[in-house]
C-alpha positions as CSV (number, residue, x, y, z in Angstrom):
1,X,-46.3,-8.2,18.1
2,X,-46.0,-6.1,14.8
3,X,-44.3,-3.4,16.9
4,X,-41.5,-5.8,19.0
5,X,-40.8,-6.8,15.2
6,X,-40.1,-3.6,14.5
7,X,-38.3,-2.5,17.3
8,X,-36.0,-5.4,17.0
9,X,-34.9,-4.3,13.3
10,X,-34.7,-0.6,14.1
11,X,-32.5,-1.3,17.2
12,X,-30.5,-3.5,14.7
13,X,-29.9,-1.2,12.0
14,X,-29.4,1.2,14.7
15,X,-26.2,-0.8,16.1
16,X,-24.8,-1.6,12.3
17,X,-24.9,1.9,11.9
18,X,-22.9,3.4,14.7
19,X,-20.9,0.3,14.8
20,X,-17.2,1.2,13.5
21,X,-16.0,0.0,10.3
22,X,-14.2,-3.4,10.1
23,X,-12.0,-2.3,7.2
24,X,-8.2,-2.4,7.9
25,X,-5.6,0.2,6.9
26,X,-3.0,-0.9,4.8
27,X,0.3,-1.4,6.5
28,X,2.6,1.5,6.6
29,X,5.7,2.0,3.6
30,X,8.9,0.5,5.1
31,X,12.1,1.9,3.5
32,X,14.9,-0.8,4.1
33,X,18.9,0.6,3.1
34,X,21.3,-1.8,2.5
35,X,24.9,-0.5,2.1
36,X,27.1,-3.1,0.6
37,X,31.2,-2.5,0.3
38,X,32.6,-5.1,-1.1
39,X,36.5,-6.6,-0.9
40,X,38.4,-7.5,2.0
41,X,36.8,-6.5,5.0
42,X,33.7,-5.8,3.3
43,X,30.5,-5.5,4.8
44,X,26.8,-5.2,5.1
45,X,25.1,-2.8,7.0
46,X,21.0,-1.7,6.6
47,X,18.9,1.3,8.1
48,X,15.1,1.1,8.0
49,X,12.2,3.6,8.5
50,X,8.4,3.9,8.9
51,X,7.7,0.9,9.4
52,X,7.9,-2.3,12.1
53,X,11.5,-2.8,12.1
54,X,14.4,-2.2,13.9
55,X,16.6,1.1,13.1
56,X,19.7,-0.7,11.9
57,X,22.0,-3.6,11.7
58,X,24.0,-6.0,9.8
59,X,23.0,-7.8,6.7
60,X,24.2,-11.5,5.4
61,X,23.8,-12.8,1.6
62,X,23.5,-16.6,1.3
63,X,23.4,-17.7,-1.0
64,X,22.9,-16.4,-4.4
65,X,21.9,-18.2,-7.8
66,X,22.5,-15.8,-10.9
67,X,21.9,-16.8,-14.4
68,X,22.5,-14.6,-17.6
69,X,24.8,-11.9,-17.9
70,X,25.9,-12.9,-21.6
71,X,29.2,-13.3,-23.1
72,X,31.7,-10.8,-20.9
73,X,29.0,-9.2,-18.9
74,X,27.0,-7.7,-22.1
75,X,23.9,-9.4,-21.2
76,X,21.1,-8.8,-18.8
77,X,21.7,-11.2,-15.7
78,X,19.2,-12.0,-12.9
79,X,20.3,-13.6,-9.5
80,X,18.1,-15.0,-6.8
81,X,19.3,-14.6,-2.9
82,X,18.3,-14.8,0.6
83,X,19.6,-12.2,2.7
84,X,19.1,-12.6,6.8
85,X,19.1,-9.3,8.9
86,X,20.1,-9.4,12.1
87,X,18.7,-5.9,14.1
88,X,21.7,-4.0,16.3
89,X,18.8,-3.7,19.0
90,X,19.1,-7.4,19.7
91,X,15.1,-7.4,18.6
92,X,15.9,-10.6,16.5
93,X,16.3,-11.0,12.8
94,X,14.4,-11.6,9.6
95,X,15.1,-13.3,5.9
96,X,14.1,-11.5,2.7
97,X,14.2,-13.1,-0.6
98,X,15.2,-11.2,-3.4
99,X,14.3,-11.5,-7.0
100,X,16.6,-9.0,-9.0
101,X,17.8,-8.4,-12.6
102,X,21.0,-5.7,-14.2
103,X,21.6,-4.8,-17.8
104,X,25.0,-3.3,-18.9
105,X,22.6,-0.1,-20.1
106,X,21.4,0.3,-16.5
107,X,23.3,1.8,-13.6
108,X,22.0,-0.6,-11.3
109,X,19.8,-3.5,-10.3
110,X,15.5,-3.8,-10.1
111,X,13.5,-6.5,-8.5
112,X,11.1,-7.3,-5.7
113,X,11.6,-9.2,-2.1
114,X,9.4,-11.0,0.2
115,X,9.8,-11.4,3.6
116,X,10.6,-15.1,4.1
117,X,10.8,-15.8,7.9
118,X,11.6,-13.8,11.1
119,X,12.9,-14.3,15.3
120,X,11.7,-12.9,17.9
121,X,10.0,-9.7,18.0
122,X,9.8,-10.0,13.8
123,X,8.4,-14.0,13.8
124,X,5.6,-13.0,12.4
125,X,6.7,-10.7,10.1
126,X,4.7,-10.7,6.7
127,X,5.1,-7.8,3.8
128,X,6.9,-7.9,0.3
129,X,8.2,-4.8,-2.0
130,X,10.1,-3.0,-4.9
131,X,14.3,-3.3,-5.0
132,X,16.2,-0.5,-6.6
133,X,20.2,-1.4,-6.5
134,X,23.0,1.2,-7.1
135,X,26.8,0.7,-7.8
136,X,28.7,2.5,-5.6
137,X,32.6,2.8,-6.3
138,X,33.2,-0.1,-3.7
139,X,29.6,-1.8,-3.5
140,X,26.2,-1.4,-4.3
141,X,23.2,0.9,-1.8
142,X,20.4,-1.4,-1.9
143,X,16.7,0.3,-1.3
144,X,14.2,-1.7,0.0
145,X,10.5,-0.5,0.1
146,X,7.7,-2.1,0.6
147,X,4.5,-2.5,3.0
148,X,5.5,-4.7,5.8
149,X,3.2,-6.6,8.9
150,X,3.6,-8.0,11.9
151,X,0.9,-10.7,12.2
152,X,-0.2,-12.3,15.3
């Protein structure tokens, strides 16, 4: 009896041992470009790489809450936005939100963004990240990057 007791928790701790680990990778760093011209005819495009999303396509902004900005534009201003990608590849589309802030000293903008909702092949897209903004002499270049998922 002694030794079926034994052999059961040898043959056990045999199979938790060579058992592989359950411990998942983190996801892998998306870069997301936005390019941003604005005026007449202005547009949105984005590129992304190493990560779960398409190559490229066109970006939308709507809508955007901004507070701040002081007396003639002296002050540090924050604005709030959604922006929905739509992928060239006809893969589907997916909404960040973005969270970003500008001071007059700064040549640009910093915030985050969280992926908010997702079509098709990116429904189930799930990730957030770091935003770095900077003015262009017609727009803004947006960088995106972050660790992003598809889930289920």
């Amino acid at each position: 009896m002694r030794i079926v007791r034994y052999g059961s928790t040898i043959g056990l701790l045999v199979a938790l041992l060579i058992a592989p680990t359950a411990a998942a990778a983190a996801p892998p760093v998306t870069v997301l470009q936005i390019d941003i011209v604005f005026g007449p005819g202005g547009s949105e495009q984005f590129t992304a790489t190493g990560g779960v999303l398409c190559e490229s396509g066109t970006a939308v902004t709507d809508p955007v809450f901004a507070a701040g900005f002081g007396a003639q534009g002296r002050g540090v201003g924050t604005f709030h936005l959604i922006k929905t990608l739509t992928c060239d590849d006809g893969s589907g589309s997916f909404q960040i939100l973005v969270d970003a802030a500008t001071a007059p000293s700064s040549p640009g903008t910093l915030g985050g963004f969280a992926v908010v909702g997702g079509t098709a092949d990116y429904a189930g897209l799930r990730g957030a990240g770091s935003l770095v903004g900077t003015g262009t002499d017609d727009g803004i270049i947006d960088v995106y990057t972050g660790r992003l998922t598809i889930v289920g």
